[in-house]
SEVEXVEX-163267 format. One record per residue (C-alpha): x, y, z. Coordinates in pm, whole numbers, plus 32768, in hexadecimal, padded with zeros to 4 digits. Layout:
BEGIN
XYZ ...
//
This chain:
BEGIN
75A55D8CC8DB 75705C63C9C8 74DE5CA7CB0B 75DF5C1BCC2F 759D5B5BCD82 751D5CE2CE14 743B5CACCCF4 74C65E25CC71 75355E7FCAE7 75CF5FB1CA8C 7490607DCAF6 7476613ACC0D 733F60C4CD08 72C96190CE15 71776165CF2E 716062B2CFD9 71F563EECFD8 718064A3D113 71FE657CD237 723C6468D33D 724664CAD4D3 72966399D56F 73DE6364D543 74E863B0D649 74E56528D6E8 762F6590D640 7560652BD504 7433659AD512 744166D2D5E3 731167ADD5AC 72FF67BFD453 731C664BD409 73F86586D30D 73A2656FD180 7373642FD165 737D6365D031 733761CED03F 73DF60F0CF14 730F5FC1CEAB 73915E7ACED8 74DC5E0DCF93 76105D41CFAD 75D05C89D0BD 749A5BADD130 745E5BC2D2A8 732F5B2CD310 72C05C06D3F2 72E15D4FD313 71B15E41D37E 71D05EE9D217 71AB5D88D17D 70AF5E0FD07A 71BB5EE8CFEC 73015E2AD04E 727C5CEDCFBD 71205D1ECF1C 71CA5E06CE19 70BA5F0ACE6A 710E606CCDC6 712B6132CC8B 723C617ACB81 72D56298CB62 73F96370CAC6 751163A8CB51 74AF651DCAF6 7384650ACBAB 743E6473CCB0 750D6599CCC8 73EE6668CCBF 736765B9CE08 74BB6625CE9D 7481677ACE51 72F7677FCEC9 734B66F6D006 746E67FCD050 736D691ACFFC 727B6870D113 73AC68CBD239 740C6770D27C 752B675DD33A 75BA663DD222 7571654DD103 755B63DDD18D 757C62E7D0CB 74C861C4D121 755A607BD0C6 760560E7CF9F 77425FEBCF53 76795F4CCE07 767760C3CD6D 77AA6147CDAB 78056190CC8D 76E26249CC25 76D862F4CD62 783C6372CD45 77B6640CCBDF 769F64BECC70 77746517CD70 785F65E4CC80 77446690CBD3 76AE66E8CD3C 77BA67C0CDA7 78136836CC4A 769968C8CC7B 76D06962CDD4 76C36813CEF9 77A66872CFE6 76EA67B7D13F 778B6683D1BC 773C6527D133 771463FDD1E6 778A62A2D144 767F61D3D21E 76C5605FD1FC 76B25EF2D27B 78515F30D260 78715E06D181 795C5EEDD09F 7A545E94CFCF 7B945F45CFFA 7B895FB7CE68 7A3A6060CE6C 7A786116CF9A 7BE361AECF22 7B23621BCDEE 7A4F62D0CEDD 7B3F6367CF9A 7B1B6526CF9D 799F64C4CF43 78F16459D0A7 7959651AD1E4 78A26438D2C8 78A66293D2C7 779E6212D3AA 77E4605AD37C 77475F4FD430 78265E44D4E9 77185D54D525 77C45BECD55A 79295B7BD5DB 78D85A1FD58B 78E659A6D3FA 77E7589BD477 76EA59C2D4DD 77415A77D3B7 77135937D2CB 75C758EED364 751B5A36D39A 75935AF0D286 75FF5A3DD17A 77605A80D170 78DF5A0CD204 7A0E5AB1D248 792C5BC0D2D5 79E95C35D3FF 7B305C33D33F 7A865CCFD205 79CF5E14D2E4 7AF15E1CD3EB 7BE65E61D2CA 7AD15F55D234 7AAC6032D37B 7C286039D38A 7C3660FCD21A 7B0361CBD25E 7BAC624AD3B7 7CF0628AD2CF 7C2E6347D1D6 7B636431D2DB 7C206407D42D 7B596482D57D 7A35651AD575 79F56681D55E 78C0672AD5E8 78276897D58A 77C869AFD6B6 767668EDD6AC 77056796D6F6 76C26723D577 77D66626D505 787F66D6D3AD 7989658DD3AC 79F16459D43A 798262E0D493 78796268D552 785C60E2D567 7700605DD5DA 76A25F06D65A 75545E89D687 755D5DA0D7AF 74A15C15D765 73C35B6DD873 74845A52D8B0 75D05ADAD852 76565BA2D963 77C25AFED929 77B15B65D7BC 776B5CC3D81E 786E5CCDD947 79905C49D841 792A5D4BD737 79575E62D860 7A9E5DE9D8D5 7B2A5DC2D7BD 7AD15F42D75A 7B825F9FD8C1 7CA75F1CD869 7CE35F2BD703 7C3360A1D6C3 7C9D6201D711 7BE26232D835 7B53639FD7AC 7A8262BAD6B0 791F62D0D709 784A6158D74D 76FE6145D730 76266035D7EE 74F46006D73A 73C15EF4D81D 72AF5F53D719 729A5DF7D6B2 71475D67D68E 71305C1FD5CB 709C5C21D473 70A75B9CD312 716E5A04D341 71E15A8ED4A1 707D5A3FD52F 70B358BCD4D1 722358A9D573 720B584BD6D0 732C5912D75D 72AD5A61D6A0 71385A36D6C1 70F85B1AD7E3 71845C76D83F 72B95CD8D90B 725E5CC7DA5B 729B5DA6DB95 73AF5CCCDC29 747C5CA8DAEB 745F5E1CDAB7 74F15E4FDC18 75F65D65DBCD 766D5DF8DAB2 76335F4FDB47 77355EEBDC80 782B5E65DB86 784C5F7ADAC0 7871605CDC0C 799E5F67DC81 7A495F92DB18 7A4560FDDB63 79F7614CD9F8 7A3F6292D9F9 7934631CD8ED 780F62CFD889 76906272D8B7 75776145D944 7443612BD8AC 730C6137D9A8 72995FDED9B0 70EC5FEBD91C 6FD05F45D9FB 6F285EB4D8F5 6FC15DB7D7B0 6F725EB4D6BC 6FD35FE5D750 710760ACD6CB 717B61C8D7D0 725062C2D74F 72B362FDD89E 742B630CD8D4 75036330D9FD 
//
């Protein structure tokens, strides 16, 4: 089979399996979220921090019974959820180990973790499979989208997406320990030098999502891979941008949600949340 643009076939790719912590609290929790990292992906952003396994193909083949197997392993470790990390190229697969996962006994939530540049098909086919869609809405502009990822239509593409995966799993729904079991959470990492960008993406969720959905701001950008030779991405987010975003989303009186601590230093990821 011919490998397409994601440079995928019909084999299933994966990095990492692990038990991940930094994700948000309702993730995470205590016992931390069973992560599992696809190889490769379907768009090109050229400041990915995974750009050895989004775009350097870095992983291993496996089964999609050994895939379910994974599933199953990281349930008996007490995660509070599968999470599957970038995971649109595999779908299909996925939804097959899926099936033989809870055939075999998986019965913890599992998270559909993506860049939200969905199509409408695969996630219908999906649909009674994932209990919990966490999708990026990075740009509002096709013109950002074009030239830092690769792709167009992207705000019409992932808007439309978010719209189905809300249909599919409505608000979210938390255990007694303040786990999410279902629902949407929509992240957005914030750009240095793109404050408008990330104040159209939030007012546009204000007034075009139930207000019980839950947004995640995200400022743990550092620039790496191309980003470090484009001069609007080639430096951190900096205090004053954070703030400004920060005050904006407090005058859209989201209603849930989190902020992401902004880090002292360019390489610094704090799993910090408000």
């Amino acid at each position: 089979m011919k490998n397409g643009w994601c440079k995928c076939d019909d084999k299933i790719k994966i990095a990492l399996a692990s038990t991940h912590y930094y994700e948000e609290p309702c993730i995470s929790g205590k016992n931390g979220s069973g992560t599992i990292f696809f190889s490769n992906c379907n768009l090109g952003c050229i400041y990915c921090q995974n750009y050895e396994i989004s775009q350097g193909d870095k992983g291993k083949e496996i089964t999609i019974e050994e895939l379910a197997q994974i599933f199953l392993s990281q349930q008996e470790k007490k995660v509070n959820n599968i999470n599957l990390v970038t995971p649109t190229m595999y779908a299909k697969q996925i939804l097959d180990a899926l099936k033989i996962a809870k055939k075999n006994g998986l019965n913890i939530p599992v998270i559909y973790n993506t860049n939200g540049y969905e199509s409408i098909q695969t996630l219908k086919e999906l649909e009674g499979y994932i209990d919990i869609y966490l999708p990026d809405l990075k740009y509002y502009s096709n013109e950002l989208s074009e030239k830092y990822s690769k792709v167009n239509n992207y705000f019409e593409v992932v808007t439309k997406a978010i719209e189905e995966m809300i249909k599919q799993v409505g608000k979210p729904i938390f255990n007694d320990d303040g786990i999410i079991q279902k629902g949407v959470i929509i992240r957005h990492l914030v750009l240095p030098n793109h404050i408008q960008n990330s104040k159209h993406i939030l007012k546009w969720i204000k007034e075009n999502i139930d207000e019980e959905i839950y947004v995640s701001i995200m400022a743990q950008y550092f620039p790496t891979n191309k980003a470090k030779e484009d001069t609007l991405l080639n430096r951190k987010l900096n205090k004053k941008e954070y703030k400004e975003i920060e005050n904006f989303l407090y005058t859209l009186d989201l209603k849930n949600g989190y902020i992401q601590e902004l880090g002292e230093h360019e390489e610094e990821y704090v799993p910090n949340w408000d």
